[in-house]
NUMI-101039 format. One record per atom (N, C-alpha, C): chain; x, y, z; residue number from 1; atom name. Coordinates in pm, 1 decimal, always signed. Layout:
<sites>
{unit:A&X:X&Y:Y&Z:Z&pos:NUM&site:CA}
...
</sites>
This chain:
<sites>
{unit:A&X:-3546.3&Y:-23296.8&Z:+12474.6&pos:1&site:N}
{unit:A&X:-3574.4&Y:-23426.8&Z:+12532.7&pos:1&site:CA}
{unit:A&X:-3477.6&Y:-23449.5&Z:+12647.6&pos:1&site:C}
{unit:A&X:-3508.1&Y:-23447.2&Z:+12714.1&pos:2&site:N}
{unit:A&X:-3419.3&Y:-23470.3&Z:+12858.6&pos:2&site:CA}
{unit:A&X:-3407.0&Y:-23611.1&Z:+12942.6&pos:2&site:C}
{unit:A&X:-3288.0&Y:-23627.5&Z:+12929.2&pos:3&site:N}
{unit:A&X:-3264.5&Y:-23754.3&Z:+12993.7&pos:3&site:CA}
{unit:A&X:-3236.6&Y:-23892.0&Z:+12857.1&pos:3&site:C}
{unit:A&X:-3208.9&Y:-23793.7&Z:+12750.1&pos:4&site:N}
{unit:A&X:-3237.4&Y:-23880.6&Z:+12610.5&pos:4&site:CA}
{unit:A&X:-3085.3&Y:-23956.3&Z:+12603.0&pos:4&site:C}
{unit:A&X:-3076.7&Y:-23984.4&Z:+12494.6&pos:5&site:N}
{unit:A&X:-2960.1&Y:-24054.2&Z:+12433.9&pos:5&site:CA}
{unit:A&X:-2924.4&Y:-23959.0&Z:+12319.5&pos:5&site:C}
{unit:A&X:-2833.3&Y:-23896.1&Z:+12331.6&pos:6&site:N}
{unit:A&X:-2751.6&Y:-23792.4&Z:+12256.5&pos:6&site:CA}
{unit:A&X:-2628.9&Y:-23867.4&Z:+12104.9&pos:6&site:C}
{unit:A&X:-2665.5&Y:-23862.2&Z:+12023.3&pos:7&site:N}
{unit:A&X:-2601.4&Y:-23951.7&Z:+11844.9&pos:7&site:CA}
{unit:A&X:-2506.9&Y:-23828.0&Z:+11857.7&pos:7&site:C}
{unit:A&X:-2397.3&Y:-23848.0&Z:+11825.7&pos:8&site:N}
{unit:A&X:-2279.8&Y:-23780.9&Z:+11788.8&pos:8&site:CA}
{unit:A&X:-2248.1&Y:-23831.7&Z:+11635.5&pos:8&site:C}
{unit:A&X:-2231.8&Y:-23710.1&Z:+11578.9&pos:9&site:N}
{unit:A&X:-2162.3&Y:-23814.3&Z:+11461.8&pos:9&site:CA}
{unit:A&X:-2007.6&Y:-23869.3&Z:+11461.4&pos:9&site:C}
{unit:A&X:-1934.7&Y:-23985.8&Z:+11363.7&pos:10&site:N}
{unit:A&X:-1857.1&Y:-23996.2&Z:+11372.6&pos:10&site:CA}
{unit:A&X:-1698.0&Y:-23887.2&Z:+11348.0&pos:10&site:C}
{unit:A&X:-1737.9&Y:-23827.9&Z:+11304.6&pos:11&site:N}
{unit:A&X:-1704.1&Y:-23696.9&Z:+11231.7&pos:11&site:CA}
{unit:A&X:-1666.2&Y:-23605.1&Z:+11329.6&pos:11&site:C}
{unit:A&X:-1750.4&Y:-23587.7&Z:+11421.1&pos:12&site:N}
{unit:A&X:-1760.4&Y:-23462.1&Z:+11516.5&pos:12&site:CA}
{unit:A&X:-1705.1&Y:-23550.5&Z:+11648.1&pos:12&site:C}
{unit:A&X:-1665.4&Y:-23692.6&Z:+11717.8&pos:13&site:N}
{unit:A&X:-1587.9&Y:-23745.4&Z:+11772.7&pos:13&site:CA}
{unit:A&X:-1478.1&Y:-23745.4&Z:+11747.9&pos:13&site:C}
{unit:A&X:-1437.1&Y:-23708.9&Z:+11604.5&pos:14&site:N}
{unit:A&X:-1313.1&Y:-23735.7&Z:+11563.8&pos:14&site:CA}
{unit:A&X:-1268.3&Y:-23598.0&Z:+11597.7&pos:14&site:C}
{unit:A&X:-1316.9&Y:-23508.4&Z:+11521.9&pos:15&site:N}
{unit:A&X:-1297.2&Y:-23363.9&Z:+11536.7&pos:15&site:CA}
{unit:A&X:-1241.8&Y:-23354.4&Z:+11709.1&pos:15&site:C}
{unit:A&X:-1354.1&Y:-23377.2&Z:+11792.3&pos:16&site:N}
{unit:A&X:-1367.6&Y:-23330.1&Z:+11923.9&pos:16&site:CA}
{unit:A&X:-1205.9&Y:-23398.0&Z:+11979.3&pos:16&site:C}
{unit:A&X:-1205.1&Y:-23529.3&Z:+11925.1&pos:17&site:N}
{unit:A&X:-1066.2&Y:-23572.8&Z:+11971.0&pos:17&site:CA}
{unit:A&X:-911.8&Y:-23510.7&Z:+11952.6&pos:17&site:C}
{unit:A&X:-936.9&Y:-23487.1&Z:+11820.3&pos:18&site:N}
{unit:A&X:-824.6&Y:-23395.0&Z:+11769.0&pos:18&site:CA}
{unit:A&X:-788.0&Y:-23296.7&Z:+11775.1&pos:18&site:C}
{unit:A&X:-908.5&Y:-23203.1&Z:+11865.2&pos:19&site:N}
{unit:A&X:-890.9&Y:-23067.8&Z:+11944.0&pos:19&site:CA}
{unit:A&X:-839.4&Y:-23077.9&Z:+12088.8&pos:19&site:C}
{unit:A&X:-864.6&Y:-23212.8&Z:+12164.4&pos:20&site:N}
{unit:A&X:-802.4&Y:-23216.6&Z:+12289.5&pos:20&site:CA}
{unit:A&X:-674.0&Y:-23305.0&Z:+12246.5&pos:20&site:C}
{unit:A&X:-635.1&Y:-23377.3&Z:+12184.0&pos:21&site:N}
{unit:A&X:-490.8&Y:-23379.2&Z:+12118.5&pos:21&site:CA}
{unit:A&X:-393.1&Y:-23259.2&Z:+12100.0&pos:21&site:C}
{unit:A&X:-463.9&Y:-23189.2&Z:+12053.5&pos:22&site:N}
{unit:A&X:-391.3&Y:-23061.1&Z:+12019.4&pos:22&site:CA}
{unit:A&X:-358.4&Y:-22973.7&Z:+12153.7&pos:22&site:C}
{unit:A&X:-485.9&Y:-22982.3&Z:+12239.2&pos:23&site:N}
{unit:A&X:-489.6&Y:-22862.1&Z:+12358.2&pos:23&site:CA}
{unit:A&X:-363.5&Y:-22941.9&Z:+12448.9&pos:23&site:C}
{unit:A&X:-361.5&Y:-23088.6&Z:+12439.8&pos:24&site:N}
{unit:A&X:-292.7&Y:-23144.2&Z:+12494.8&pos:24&site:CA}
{unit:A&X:-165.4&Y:-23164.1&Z:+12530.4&pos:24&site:C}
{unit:A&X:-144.2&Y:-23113.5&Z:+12377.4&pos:25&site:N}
{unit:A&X:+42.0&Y:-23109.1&Z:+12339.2&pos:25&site:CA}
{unit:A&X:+86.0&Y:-22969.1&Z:+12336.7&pos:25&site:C}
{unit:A&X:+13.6&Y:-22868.5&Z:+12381.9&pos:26&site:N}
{unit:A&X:+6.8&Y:-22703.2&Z:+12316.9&pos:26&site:CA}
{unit:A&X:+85.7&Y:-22655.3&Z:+12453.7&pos:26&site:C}
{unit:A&X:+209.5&Y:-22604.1&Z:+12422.5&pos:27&site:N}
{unit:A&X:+317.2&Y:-22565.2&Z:+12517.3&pos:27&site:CA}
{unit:A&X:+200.1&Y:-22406.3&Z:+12615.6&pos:27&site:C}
{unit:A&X:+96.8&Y:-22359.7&Z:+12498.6&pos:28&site:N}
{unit:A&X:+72.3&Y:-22207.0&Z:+12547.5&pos:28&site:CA}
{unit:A&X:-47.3&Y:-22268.3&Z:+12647.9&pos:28&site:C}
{unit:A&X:-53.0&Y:-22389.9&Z:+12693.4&pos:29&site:N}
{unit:A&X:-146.4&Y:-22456.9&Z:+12826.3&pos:29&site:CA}
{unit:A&X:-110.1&Y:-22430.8&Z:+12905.4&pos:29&site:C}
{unit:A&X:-159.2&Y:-22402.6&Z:+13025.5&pos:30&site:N}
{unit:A&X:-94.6&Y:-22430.7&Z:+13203.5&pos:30&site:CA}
{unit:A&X:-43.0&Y:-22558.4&Z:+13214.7&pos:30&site:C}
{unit:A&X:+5.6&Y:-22640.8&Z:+13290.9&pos:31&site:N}
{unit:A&X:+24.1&Y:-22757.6&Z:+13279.6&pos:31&site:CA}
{unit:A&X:-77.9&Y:-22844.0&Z:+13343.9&pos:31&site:C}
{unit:A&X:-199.4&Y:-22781.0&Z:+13402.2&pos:32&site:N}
{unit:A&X:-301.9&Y:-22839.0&Z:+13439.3&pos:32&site:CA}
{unit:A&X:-417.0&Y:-22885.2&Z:+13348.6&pos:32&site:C}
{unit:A&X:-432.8&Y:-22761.9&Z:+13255.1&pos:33&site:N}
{unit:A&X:-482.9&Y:-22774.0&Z:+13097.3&pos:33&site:CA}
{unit:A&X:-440.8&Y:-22899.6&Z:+13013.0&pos:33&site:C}
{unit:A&X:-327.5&Y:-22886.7&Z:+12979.9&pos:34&site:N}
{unit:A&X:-220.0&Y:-22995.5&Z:+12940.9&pos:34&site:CA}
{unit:A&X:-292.8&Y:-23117.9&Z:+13013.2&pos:34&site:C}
{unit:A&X:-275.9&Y:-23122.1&Z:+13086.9&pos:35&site:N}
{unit:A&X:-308.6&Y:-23259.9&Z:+13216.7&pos:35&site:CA}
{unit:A&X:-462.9&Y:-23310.7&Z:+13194.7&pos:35&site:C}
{unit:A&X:-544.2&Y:-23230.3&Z:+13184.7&pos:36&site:N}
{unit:A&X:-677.9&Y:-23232.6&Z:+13166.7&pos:36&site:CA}
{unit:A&X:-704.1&Y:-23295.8&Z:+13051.9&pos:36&site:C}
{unit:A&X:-651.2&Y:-23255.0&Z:+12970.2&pos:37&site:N}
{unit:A&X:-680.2&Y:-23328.0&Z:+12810.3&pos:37&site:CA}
{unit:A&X:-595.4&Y:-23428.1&Z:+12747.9&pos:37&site:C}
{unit:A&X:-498.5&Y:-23448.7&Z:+12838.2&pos:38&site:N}
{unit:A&X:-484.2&Y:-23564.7&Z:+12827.3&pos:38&site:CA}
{unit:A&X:-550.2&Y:-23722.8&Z:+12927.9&pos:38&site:C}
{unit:A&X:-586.8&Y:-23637.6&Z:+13061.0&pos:39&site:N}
{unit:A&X:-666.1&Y:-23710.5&Z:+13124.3&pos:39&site:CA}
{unit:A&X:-749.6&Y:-23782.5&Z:+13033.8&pos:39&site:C}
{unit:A&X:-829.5&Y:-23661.1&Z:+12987.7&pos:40&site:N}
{unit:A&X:-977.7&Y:-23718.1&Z:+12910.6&pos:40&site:CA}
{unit:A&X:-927.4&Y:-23823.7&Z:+12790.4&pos:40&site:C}
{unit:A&X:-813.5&Y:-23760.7&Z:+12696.3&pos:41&site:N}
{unit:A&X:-766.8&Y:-23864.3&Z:+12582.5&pos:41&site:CA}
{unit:A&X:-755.0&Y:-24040.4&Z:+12669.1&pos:41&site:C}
{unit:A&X:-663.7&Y:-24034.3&Z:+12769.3&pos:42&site:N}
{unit:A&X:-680.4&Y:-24165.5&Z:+12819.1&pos:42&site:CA}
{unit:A&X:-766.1&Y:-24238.2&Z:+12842.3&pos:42&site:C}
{unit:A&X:-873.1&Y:-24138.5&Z:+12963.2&pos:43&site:N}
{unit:A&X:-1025.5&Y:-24248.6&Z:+12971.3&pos:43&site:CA}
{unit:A&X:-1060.5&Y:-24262.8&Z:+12835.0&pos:43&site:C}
{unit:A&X:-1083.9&Y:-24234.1&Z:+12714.0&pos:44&site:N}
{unit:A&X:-1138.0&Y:-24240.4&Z:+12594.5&pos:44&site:CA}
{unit:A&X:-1098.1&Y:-24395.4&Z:+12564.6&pos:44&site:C}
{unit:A&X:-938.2&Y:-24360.6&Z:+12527.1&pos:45&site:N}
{unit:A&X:-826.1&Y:-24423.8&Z:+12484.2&pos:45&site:CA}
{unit:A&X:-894.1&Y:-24570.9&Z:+12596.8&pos:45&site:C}
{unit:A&X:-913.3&Y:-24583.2&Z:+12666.4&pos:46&site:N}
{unit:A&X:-891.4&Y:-24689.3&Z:+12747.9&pos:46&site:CA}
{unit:A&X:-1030.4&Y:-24758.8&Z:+12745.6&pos:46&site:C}
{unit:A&X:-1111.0&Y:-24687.2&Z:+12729.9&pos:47&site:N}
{unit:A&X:-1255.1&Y:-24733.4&Z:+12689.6&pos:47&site:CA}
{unit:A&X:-1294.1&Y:-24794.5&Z:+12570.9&pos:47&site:C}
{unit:A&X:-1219.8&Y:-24765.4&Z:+12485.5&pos:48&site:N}
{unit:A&X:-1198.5&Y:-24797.6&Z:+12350.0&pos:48&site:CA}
{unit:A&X:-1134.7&Y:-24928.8&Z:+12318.4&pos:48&site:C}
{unit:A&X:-1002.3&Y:-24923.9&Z:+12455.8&pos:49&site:N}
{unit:A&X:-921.3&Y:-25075.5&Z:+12403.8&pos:49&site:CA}
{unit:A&X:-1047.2&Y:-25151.8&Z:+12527.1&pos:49&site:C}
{unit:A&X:-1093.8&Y:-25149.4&Z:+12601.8&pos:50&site:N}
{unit:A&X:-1177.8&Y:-25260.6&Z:+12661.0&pos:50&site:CA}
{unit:A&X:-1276.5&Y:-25316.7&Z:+12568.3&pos:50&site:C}
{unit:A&X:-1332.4&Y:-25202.5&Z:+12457.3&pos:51&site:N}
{unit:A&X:-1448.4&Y:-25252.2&Z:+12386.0&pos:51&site:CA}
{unit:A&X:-1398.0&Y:-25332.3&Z:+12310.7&pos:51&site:C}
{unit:A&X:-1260.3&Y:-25312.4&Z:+12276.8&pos:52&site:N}
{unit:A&X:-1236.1&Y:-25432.7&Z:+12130.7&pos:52&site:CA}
{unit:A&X:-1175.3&Y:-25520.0&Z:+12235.4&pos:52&site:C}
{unit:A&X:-1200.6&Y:-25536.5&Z:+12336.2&pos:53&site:N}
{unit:A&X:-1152.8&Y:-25681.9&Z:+12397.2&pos:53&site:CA}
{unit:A&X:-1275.2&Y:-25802.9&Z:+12402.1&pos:53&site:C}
{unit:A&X:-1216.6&Y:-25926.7&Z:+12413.1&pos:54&site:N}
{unit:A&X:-1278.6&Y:-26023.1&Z:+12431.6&pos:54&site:CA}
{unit:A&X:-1322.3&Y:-26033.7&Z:+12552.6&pos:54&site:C}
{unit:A&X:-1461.0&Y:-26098.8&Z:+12606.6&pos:55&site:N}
{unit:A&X:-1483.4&Y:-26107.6&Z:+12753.7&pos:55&site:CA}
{unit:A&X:-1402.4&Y:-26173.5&Z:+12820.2&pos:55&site:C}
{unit:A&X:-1285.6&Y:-26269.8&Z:+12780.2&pos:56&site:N}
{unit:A&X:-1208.5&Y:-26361.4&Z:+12808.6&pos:56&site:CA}
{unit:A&X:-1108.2&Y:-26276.6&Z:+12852.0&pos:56&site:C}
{unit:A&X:-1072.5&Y:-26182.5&Z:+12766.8&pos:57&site:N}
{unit:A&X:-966.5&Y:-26123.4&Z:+12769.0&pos:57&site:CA}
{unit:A&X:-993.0&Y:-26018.7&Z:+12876.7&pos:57&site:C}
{unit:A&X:-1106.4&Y:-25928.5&Z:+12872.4&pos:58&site:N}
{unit:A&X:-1132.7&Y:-25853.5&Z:+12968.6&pos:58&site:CA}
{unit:A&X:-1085.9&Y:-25874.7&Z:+13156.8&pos:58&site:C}
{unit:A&X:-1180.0&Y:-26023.1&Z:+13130.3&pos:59&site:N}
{unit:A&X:-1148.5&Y:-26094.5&Z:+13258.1&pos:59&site:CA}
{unit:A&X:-1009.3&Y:-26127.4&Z:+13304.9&pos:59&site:C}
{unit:A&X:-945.1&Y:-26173.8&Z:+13232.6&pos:60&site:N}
{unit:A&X:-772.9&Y:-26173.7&Z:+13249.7&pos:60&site:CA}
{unit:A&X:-720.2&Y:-26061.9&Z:+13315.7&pos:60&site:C}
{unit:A&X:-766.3&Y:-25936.2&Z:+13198.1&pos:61&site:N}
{unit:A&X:-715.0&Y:-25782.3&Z:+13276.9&pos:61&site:CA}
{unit:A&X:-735.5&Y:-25742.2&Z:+13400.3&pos:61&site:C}
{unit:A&X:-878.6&Y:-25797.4&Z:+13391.0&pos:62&site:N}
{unit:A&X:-912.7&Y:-25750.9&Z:+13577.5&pos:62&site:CA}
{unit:A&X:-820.9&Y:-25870.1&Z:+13676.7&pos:62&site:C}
{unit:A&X:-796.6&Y:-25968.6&Z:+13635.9&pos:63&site:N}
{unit:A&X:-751.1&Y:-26017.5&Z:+13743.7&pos:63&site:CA}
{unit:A&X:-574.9&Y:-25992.8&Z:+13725.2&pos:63&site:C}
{unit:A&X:-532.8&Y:-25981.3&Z:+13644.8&pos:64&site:N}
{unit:A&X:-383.0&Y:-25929.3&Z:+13622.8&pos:64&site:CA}
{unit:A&X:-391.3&Y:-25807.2&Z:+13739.8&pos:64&site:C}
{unit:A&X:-475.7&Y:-25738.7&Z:+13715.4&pos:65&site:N}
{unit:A&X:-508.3&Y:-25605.0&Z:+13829.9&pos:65&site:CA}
{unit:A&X:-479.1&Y:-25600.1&Z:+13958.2&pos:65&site:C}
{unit:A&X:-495.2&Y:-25709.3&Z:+14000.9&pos:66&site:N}
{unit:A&X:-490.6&Y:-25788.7&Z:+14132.4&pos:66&site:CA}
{unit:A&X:-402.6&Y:-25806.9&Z:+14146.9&pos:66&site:C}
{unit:A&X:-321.4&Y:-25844.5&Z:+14103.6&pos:67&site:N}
{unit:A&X:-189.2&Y:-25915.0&Z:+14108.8&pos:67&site:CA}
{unit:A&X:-71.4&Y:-25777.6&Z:+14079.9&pos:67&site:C}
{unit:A&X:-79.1&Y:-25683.4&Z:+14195.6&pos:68&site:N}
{unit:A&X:+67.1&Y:-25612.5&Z:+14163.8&pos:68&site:CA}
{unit:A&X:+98.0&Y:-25615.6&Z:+14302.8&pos:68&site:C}
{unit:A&X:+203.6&Y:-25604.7&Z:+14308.3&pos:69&site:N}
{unit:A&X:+332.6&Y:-25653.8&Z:+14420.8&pos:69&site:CA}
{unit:A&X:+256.4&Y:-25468.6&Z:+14508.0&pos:69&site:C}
{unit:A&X:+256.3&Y:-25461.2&Z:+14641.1&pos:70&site:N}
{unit:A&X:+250.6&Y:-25365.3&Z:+14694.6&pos:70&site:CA}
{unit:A&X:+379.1&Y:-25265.8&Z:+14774.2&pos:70&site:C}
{unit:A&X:+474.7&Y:-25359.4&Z:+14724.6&pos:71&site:N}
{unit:A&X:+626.1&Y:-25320.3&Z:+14801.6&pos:71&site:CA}
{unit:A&X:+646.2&Y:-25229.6&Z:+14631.9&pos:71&site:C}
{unit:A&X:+688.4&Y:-25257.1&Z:+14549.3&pos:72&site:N}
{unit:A&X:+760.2&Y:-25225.5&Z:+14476.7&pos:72&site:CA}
{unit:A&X:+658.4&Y:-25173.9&Z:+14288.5&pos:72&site:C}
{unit:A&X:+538.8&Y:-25243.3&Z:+14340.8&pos:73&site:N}
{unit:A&X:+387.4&Y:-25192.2&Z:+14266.2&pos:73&site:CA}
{unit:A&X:+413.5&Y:-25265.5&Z:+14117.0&pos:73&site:C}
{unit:A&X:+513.1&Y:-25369.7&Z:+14069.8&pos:74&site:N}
{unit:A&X:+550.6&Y:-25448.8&Z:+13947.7&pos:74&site:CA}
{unit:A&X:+430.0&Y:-25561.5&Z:+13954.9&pos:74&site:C}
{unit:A&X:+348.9&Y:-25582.8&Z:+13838.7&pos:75&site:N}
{unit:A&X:+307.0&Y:-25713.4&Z:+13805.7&pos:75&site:CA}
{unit:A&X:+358.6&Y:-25803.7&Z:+13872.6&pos:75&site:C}
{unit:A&X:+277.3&Y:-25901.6&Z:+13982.8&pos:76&site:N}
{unit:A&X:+322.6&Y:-26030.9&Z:+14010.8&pos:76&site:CA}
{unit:A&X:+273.0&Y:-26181.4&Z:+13943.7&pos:76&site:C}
{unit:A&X:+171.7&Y:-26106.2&Z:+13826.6&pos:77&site:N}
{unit:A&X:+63.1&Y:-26206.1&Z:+13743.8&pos:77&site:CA}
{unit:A&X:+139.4&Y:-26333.9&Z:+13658.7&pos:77&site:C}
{unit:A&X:+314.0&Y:-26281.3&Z:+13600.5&pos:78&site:N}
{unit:A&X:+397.0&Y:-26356.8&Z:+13538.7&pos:78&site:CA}
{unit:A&X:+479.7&Y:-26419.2&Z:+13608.9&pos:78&site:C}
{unit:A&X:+500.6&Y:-26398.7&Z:+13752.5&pos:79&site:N}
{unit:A&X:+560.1&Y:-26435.3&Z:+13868.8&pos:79&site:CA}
{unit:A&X:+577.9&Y:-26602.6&Z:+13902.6&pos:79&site:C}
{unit:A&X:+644.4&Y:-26686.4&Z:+13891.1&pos:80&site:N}
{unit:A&X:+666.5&Y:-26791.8&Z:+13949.3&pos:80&site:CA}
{unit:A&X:+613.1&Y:-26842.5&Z:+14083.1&pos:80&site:C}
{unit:A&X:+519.5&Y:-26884.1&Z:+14114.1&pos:81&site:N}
{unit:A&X:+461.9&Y:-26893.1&Z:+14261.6&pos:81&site:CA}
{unit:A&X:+610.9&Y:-26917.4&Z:+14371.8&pos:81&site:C}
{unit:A&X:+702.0&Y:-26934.6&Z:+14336.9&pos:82&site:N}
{unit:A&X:+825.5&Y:-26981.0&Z:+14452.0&pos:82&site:CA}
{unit:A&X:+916.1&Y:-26843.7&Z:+14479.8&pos:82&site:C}
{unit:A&X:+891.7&Y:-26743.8&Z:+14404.2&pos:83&site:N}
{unit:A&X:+904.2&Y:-26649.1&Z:+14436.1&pos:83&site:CA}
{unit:A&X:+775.1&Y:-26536.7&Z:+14471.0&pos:83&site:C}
{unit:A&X:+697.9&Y:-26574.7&Z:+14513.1&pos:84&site:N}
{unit:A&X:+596.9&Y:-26490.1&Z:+14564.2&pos:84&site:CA}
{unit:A&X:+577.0&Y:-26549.5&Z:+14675.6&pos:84&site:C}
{unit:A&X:+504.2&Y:-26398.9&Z:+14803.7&pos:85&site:N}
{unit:A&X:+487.6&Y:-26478.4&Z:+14891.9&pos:85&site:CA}
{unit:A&X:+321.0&Y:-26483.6&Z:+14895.4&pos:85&site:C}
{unit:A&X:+279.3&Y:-26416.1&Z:+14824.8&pos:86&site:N}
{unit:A&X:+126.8&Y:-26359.4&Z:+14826.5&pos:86&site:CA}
{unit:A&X:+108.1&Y:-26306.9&Z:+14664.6&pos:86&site:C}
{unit:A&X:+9.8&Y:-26346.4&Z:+14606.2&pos:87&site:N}
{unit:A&X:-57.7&Y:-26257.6&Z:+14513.0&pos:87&site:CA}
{unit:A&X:+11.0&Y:-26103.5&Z:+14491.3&pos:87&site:C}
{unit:A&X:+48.4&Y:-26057.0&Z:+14571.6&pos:88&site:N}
{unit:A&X:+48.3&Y:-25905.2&Z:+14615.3&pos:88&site:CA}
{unit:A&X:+196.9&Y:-25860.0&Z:+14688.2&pos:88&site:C}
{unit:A&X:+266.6&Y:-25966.8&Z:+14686.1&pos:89&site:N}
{unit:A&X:+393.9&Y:-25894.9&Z:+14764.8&pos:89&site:CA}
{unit:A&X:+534.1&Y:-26051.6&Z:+14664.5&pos:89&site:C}
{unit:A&X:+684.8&Y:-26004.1&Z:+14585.6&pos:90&site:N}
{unit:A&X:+726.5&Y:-26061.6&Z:+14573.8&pos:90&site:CA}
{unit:A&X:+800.2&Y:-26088.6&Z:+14709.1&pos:90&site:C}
{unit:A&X:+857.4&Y:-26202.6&Z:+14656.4&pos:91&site:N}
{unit:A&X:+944.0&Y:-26270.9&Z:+14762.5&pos:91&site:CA}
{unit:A&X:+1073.1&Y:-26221.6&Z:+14813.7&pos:91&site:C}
{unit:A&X:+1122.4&Y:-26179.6&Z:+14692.2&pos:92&site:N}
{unit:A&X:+1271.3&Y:-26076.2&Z:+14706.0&pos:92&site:CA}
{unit:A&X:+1196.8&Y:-25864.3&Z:+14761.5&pos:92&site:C}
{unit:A&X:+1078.3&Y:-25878.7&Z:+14742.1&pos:93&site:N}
{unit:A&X:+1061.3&Y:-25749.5&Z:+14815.2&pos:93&site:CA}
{unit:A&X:+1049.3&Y:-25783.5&Z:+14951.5&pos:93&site:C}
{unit:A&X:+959.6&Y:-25903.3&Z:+14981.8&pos:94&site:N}
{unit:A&X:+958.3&Y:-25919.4&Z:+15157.1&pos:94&site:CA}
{unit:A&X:+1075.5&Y:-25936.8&Z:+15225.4&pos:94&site:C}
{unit:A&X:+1173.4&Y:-25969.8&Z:+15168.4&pos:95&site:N}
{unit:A&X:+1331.6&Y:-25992.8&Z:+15229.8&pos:95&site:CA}
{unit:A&X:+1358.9&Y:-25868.9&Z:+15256.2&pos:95&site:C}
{unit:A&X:+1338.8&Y:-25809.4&Z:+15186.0&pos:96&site:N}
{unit:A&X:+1402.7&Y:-25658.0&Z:+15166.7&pos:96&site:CA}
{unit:A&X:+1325.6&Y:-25595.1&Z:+15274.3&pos:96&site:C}
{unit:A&X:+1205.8&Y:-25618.3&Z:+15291.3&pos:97&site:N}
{unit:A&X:+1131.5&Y:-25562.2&Z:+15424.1&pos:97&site:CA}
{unit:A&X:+1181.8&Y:-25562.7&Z:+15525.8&pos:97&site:C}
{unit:A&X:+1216.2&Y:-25696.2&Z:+15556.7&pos:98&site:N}
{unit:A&X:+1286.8&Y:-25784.4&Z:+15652.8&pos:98&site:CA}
{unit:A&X:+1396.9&Y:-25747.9&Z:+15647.9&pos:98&site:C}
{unit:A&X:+1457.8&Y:-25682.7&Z:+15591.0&pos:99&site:N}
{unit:A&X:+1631.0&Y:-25644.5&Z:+15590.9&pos:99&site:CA}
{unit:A&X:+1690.3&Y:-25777.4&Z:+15588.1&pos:99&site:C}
{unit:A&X:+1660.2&Y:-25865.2&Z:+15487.4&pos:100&site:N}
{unit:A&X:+1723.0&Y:-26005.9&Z:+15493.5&pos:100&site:CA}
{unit:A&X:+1770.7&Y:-25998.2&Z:+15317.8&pos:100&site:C}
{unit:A&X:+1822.6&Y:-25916.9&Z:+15269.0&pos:101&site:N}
{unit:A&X:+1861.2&Y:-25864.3&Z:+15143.2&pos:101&site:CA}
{unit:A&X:+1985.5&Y:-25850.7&Z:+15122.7&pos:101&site:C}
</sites>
């Protein structure tokens, strides 16, 4: 059937996971190997914590997203607006731009 919807069992996800866990941590990898399977563990890993999120919560994440400083790349989402100068840049990094530090 082509183009179908493919049932995995739970069993054989688990399995499949615990073999790129393993390939992951396995010193006799290249370090690109290594890299690869843990790549994949993350997208998994990360797909997994969005599903048990709330849409509320989801939405938060994406916009927390938004909000990292581009000087220094730290969360500006917990940021005090009097120290920011932008969404996207703190206030003590633009000084520092400015050589006013």
């Amino acid at each position: 059937m082509s183009g179908g919807i493919t049932r995995i069992a739970p069993e054989s996800i688990i399995s499949e996971l615990s073999n790129w866990s393993l390939e992951a941590g396995s010193g006799y990898n290249d370090g690109w190997t290594r890299q690869h399977y843990q790549n994949q563990l993350d997208r998994i890993f990360s797909h997994i914590d969005k599903m048990r999120m709330s849409k509320e919560e989801r939405e938060i994440a994406e916009e927390k997203a938004k909000w990292v400083c581009t000087e220094c790349e730290k969360s500006t989402f917990e940021t005090d607006h009097d120290y920011l100068v932008s969404p996207t840049m703190h206030l003590g990094c633009q000084l520092k731009l400015d050589g006013n530090d």
